[in-house]
Residue, then its C-alpha position, 0 to 999 in steps of 0.5 A: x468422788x469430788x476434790x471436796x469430798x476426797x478432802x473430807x474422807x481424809x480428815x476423816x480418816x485422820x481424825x478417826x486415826x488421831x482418836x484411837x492412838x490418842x485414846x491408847x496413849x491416854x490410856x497409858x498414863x492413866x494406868x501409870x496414875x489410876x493406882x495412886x488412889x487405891x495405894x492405901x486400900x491395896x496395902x490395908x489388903x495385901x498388909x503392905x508396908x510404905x515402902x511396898x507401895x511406893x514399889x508398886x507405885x513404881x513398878x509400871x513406870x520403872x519398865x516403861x521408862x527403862x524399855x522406852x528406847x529398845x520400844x522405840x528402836x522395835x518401832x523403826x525396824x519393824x514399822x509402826x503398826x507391827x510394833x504397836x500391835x505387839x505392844x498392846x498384846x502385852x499390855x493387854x496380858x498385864x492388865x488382864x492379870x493384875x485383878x487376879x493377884x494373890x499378893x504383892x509379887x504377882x501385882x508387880x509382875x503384871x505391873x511390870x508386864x503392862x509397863x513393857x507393853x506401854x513401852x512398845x506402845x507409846x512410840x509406836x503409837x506415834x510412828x503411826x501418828x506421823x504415818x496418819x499426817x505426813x504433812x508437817x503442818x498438820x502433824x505440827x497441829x496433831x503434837x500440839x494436842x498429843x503433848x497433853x495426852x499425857x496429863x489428861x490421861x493422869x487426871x483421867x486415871x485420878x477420876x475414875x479409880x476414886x469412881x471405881x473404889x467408892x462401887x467396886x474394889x480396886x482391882x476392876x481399875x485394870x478393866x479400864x486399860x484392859x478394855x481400851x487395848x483390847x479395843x485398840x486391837x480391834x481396830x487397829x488394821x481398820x483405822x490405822x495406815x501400814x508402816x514401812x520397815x527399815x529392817x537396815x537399823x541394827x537392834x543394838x541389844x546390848x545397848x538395849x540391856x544396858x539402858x533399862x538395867x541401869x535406869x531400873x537399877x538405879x530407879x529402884x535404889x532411889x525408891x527404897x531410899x523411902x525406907x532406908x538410909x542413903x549409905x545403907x548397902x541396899x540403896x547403894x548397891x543398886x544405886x552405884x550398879x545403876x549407873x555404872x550399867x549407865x555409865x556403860x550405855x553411854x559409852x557403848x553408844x559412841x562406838x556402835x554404828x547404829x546407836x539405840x540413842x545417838x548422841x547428835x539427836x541430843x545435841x540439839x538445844x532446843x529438843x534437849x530444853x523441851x525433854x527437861x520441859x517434859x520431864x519436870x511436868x510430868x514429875x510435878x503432876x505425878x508428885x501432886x496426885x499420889x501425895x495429894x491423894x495420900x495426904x486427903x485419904x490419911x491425914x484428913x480422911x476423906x474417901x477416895x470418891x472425895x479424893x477423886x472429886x478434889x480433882x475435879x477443877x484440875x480435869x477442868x482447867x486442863x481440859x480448857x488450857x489443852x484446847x487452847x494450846x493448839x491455837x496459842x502455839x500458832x501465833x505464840x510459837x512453841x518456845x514462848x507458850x512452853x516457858x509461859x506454861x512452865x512459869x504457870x505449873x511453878x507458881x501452882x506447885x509452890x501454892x500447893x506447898x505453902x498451903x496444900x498440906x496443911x489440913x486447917x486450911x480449907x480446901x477452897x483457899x488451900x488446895x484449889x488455887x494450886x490446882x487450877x494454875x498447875x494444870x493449865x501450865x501443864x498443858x500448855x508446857x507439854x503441848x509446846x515442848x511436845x512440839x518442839x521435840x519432834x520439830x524436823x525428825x525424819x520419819x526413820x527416826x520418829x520411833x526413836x523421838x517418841x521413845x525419847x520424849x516418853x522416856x521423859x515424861x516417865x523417867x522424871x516421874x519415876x527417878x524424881x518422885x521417888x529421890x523427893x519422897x526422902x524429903x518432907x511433905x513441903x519440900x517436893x513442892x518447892x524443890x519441884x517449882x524451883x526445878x520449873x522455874x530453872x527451865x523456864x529462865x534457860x528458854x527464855x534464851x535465845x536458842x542457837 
């Protein structure tokens, strides 16, 4: 075989790599958004209260979010490849039983099983990505792509359950991740490089048990803030036991040799920034489907194939913003196009708030300003500070770095969208942008 034709079977081979991880990690936000569309229909089935929805809304993220670093972890020691077959095996068992629940519990338990398959899934799939291009320039081009992923996955899981809802009912919405992990399966041996272990990183199971109690602890104290009083016992309970369970993990953390999160990983500024860039995204897109959707099915009544269609500029815009951010991010750099996509998310959240929510306003003039800029800042946001979280990871601690990063787009979704739900329709939005526009002012200082 020729140099030419060497180098072209390794694009291949990459390419082909990029597609099945990137599909699998789409996959695990759309099951993490597709459920927002269905939310009124399950709880007209299942005679659901709110607070049971945003329970259930919740669920997946609370175990994907709390289990991201131990996933990580798993990752390192174990290689990659083991680690994400294992992962989508219970993914797979999650979604494959969710159609079939009789009530509420079971829907959660299968939530929460998908939720821990996804946390072992996300950094593993990206132990694999950085064993697909061991060239930094080239896994530098891949992370600029993999950072709005996430975003199309929500988009995509918006879509396809109002899709779905309008033919069939809301429990063929699990075939979709049900289909992909299955087929991830199937093709992982063939399609993906071996990971080597490092069987010398310690598991840290206390510090594992520590960091998903206290996150899921406290999570679910902020949810049942929707329906009760902050000094009630049943919000304060978990909400105090939460963080002093994290309080705990923290501590724990400076005294073991091998750490789950080290705190020098941290430490430095500028993947620190690109975390809260992370996070703030995903809370601001997470927070505009599932109110959206609410507010289009209860308060204007549209159907969920007229919801999901509302979203269809959205998929647009973002799609176009993601296959800019790759070139944009080479010539701009990853700092500048996340501030600049930042700045753009915010001013989109702030027109949903001053116009989205209210039902006299057309759609043309209401709605769909905030959602063409929302998603074209979010992906270039997420591309750029995608980059910058992963700029000079070893390769022994990128299991580590996609557990960190996944745990910030999941966390900030899951803990902010449930503290802002105790708030009024308008005041998401804004408390959202301003939250945006914050960290877009402290990147535009110079880092160290």
């Amino acid at each position: 075989m020729t140099a030419g034709g060497a180098t072209h079977a390794v694009e291949v081979r990459h390419r082909h790599a990029f597609v099945l991880l990137g599909s699998v990690q789409t996959t695990l936000i759309f099951t993490l958004t597709a459920i927002a569309v269905p939310l009124p229909q399950i709880g007209r089935e299942l005679d659901l209260e709110r607070h049971d929805l945003v329970l259930l809304s919740a669920a997946y993220g609370l175990a994907f979010a709390g289990l991201l670093l131990f996933g990580g972890r798993l990752a390192d020691r174990y290689g990659g490849r083991r680690a994400l077959v294992a992962g989508l095996a219970l993914f797979a068992a999650g979604s494959a039983t969710a159609p079939f629940a009789p009530g509420l519990e079971a829907l959660l338990a299968a939530r929460f099983a998908q939720g821990t398959g996804a946390a072992l899934v996300a950094p593993a799939a990206m132990a694999v990505l950085r064993a697909a291009f061991p060239s930094p320039t080239a896994y530098g081009k891949a992370m600029a792509t993999w950072g709005g992923l996430s975003v199309l996955g929500a988009t995509a899981g918006n879509l396809l359950a109002g899709v779905i809802l309008s033919l069939l009912s809301w429990r063929w919405t699990f075939v979709v991740p049900l289909a992909v992990a299955a087929g991830a399966l199937a093709l992982t041996r063939r399609l993906l490089p071996p990971t080597a272990p490092n069987p010398g990183r310690a598991l840290d199971l206390p510090g594992a048990l520590l960091a998903a109690a206290g996150t899921a602890l406290a999570s679910y104290g902020l949810v049942l803030t929707d329906a009760r009083p902050w000094s009630s016992g049943g919000v304060l309970v978990p909400l105090l036991g939460g963080a002093a369970l994290l309080t705990a993990f923290l501590y724990s953390e400076r005294r073991v040799r091998d750490p789950l999160l080290p705190t020098r990983f941290l430490l430095d500024r500028r993947r620190a920034l690109a975390l809260a860039s992370i996070a703030l995204s995903a809370c601001g897109t997470s927070m505009t489907f599932i109110v959206l959707s609410l507010h289009l099915q209860q308060t204007r009544d549209w159907s969920p194939l007229q919801t999901s269609a509302a979203f269809v500029p959205f998929a647009f815009a973002l799609l176009a913003s993601g296959r800019a951010t790759g070139p944009l991010i080479v010539r701009y750099g990853a700092r500048a196009l996340t501030t600049a996509g930042l700045g753009t998310a915010a001013a989109g959240l702030a027109l949903l708030a001053s116009t989205g929510l209210d039902a006299h306003i057309p759609y043309a003039y209401g709605l769909l300003p905030g959602l063409v800029l929302l998603p074209a800042g979010t992906a270039a946001a997420f591309g750029g500070a995608a980059v910058l979280a992963t700029q000079d990871v070893p390769q022994q601690q990128i299991g580590l770095a996609g557990g960190v990063m996944n745990s910030a787009m999941e966390l900030g979704p899951t803990v902010l969208f449930a503290l802002l739900l105790t708030l009024d329709g308008d005041a998401w939005s804004l408390a959202a942008a301003g939250a945006a526009l914050a960290v877009t002012a402290l990147l535009n200082h110079r880092t160290d």
